[in-house]
N, C-alpha and C positions, 0 to 999 in steps of 0.2 A: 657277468661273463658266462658263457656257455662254455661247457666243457665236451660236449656232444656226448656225454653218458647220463642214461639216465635213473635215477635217484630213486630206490623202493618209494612205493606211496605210504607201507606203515609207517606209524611216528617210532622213534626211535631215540631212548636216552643220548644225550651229548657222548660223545669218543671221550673228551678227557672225563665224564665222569667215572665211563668202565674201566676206562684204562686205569685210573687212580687206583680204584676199588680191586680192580684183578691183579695190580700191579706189575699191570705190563704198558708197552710200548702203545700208542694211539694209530699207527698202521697196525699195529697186529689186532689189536679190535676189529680194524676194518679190516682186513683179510678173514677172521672169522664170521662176521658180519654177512660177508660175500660168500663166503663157501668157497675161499681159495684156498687151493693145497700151501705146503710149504711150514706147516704150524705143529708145533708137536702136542700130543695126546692130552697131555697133561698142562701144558699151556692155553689149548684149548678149553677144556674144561673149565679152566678157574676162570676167562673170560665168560664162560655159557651159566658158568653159577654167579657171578658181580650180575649179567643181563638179567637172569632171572630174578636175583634180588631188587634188580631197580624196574621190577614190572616188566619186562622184554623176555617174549620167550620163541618168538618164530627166528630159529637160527637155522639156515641152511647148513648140510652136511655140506662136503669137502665131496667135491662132483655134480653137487647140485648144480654150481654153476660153470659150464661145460669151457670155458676160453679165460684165459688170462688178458689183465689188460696191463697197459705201460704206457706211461706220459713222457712223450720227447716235447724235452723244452731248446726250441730252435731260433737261429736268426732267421733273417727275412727268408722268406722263401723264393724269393726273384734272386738270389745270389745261388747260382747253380751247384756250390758245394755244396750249400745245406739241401737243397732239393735235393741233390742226388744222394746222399748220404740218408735223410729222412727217407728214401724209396730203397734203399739198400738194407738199411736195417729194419724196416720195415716188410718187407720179403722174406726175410728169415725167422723173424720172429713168427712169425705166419706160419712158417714150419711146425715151429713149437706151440700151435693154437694158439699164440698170443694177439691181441690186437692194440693196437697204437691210437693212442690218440695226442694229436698235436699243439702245441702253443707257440705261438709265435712272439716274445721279449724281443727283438731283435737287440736293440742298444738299452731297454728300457729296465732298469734292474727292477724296478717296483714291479714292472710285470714277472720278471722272474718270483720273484716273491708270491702272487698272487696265482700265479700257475702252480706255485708248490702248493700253496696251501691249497686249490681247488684240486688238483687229483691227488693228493692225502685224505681229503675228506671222503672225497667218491670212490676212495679204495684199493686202487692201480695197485699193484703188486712192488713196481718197481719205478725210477725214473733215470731218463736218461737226459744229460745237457751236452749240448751239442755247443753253445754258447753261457755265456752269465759268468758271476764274479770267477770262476776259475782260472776263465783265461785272459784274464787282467793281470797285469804286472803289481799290481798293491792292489788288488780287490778283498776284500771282508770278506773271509771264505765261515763267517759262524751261521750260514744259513745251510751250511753241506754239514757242518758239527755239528748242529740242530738234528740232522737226517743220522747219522751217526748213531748218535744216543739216543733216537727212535726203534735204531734198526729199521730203519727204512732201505732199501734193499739200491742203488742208484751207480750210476758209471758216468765218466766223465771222457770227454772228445774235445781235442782240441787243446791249446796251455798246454803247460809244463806244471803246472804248480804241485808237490808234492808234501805229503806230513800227512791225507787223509786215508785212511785203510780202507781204498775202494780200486778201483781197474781204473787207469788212466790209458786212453788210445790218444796216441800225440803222430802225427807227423814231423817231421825231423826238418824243420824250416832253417836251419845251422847249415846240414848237408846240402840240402837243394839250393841254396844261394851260394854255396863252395861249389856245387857241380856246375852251375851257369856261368861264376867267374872264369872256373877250368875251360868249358866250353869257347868262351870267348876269347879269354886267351890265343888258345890254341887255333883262332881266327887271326891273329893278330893285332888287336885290340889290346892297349893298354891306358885307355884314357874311361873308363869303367865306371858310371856312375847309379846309384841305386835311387829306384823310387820305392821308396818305405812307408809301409803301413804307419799308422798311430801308435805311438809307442804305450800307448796305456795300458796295450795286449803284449802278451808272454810272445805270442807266435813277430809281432815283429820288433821286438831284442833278437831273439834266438838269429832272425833273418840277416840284422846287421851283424851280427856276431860270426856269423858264415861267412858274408860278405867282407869283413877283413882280415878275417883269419885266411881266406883263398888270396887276398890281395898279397899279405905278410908272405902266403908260400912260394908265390909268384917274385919276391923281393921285388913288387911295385907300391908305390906310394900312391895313396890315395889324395887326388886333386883336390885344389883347393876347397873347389864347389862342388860335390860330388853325391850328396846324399842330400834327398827333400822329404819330411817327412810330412806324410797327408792322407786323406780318406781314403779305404778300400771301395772307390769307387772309379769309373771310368772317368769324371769331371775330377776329381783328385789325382787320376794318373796324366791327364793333359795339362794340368796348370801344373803338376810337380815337374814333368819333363820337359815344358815349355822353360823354365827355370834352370833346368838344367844343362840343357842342349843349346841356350845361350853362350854357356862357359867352354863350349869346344868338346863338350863326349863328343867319341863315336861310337858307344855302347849302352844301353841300361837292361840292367835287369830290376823287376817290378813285383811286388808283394803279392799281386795275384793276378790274373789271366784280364781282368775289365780294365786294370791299373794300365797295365803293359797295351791294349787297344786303345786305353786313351794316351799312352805316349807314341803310339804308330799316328795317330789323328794329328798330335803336336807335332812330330816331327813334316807329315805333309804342310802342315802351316807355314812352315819353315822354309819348304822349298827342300827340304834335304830328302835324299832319295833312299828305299831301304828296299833291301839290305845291305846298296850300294856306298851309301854313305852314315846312314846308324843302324845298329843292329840291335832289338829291343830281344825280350826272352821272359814272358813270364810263367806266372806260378799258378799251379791247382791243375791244370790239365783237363778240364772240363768238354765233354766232345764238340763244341760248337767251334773249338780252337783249329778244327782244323778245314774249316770252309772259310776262314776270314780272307783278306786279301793284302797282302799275300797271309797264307797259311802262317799260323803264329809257332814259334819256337816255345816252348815252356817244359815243367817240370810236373807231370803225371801224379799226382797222388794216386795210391791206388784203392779208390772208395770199395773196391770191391771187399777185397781183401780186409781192411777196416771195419766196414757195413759187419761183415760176418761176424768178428773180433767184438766189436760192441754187444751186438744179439746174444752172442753165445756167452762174453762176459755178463752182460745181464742175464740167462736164464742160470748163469752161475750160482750169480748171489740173490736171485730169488729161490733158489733149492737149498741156499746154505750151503757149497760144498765151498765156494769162494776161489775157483781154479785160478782167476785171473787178477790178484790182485799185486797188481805191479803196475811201472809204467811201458809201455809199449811201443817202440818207434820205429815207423812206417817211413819208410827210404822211396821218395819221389825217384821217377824216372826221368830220364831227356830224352825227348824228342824234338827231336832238329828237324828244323821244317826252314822256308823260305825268310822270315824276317830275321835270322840271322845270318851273316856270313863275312866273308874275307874283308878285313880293313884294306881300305882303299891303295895305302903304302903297301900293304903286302901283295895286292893284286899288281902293283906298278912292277913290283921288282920282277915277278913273274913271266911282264911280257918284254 
């Protein structure tokens, strides 16, 4: 695997031997290694006297090497959140002379794995996940405890999971599936059914957990058939709603923005007209949502806003000052657009 940085040509003692010998952490070898800031005087030092003992003595000073670097470990890049997120926080960091480099695990934990270990070795300052065990609802989180007890410097996006002393940026997937029920609602809509992500991820519990908590405030019951749970994909939002929109909704709201286009796709199948006869609404807010046809209804994350919050919590805890360690949550916006609107009873009584 390539990491697209490239690796001094001197030979160079193993990380864990200095680290052992200096008794310090194996990123902080490699941040002296590299000539990155962030290291104190005397921390230094005892790593540049263990090199020198083990034969090693070209150590760059702290400016030698002009840019910071940072490993975002991301899902696929075809899923537009993480694209635009990876260009958000990548922008900013850019500010701060940092430069990104990226991996793509999408579902694949082993690759998580082997992304950490390749930009710890090659030195990165800091990491950030965008995806991987975090945001799992029962994921192994001892590969971020691992980073911890390195002092490896890292942020986390996306999940809810908490117990690690790092910055968590979450989206508030609770809210925005209360704000879509309200929304529908207040169409007249009461037959509400959700197409739900995989539940193996923290973000869709939280989603159904919004989703009935808005139905409980409404004092509506949720239908027999009412929730399908299936891939964050567009073929997992048409086979969910095809499923569902058998049972008589006239409403879904959808885990993400591809989920809710492949239930606009189902519902054409159907013969049912929208937003005449079902009114879809999905999630993430992605700009492509508002050329679809008709224009999609959904719930804004605001990447911008985020993007920043990540960068600036990363160049935190690579400085050591640790401003942002908390968890953080980001309130989706609605935009009402054409796939949703008035239940057809409520339109009757109108004319």
């Amino acid at each position: 695997m390539r990491s697209g940085v490239t690796l001094p040509a001197v030979s160079r003692p193993p990380l864990r031997d200095v680290a052992a010998r200096a008794g310090v952490s194996e990123p902080t070898v490699s941040r002296v290694l590299n000539g990155r800031h962030g290291v104190a005087e005397r921390t230094r030092a005892r790593v540049i006297q263990a090199l020198s003992e083990l034969g090693y003595t070209d150590v760059p000073s702290p400016g030698r090497v002009s840019r910071g670097a940072v490993g975002i470990i991301s899902g696929e890049l075809t899923n537009p959140v993480f694209s635009e997120l990876t260009q958000r926080i990548s922008e900013r960091l850019a500010r701060h002379d940092i430069v990104t480099s990226i991996g793509v695990a999408s579902t694949d934990l082993l690759a998580e794995e082997r992304y950490v270990e390749e930009f710890v070795n090659v030195g990165v300052d800091g990491l950030i996940f965008l995806t991987g065990r975090h945001a799992e609802f029962e994921g192994d989180l001892g590969i971020y405890e691992r980073l911890v007890a390195q002092a490896m410097p890292f942020v986390l996006v996306n999940g809810s999971r908490t117990g690690l002393p790092v910055p968590h940026i979450v989206s508030d997937e609770e809210m925005a599936a209360g704000r879509a029920v309200d929304h529908l609602v207040s169409l007249g809509h009461r037959r509400i059914g959700c197409v739900l992500g995989t539940r193996r991820y923290v973000s869709a519990h939280r989603f159904e957990e919004g989703y009935d908590r808005a139905l409980a405030r409404h004092e509506i019951q949720r239908p027999d058939v009412a929730m399908v749970e299936t891939a964050f994909t567009f073929e997992g939002g048409r086979a969910g709603a095809t499923r569902l929109l058998s049972n008589g909704l006239t409403a879904l709201i959808c885990g993400n923005d591809l989920m809710a286009l492949g239930a606009v796709q189902a519902a054409r199948s159907l013969s049912l007209a929208i937003p005449g006869e079902v009114s879809v609404v999905g999630y993430d807010g992605t700009d492509f949502t508002a050329t679809t046809e008709p224009p999609l209804t959904t719930l804004r994350q605001p990447f911008g806003d985020m993007g920043e919050m990540v960068a600036d919590a990363m160049v935190s805890e690579i400085n050591g000052t640790h401003r942002y360690r908390d968890t953080y949550l980001f309130v989706a916006e609605l935009l009402a657009r054409r796939s949703t609107g008035a239940h057809v009873a409520m339109s009757a009584v109108g004319n």
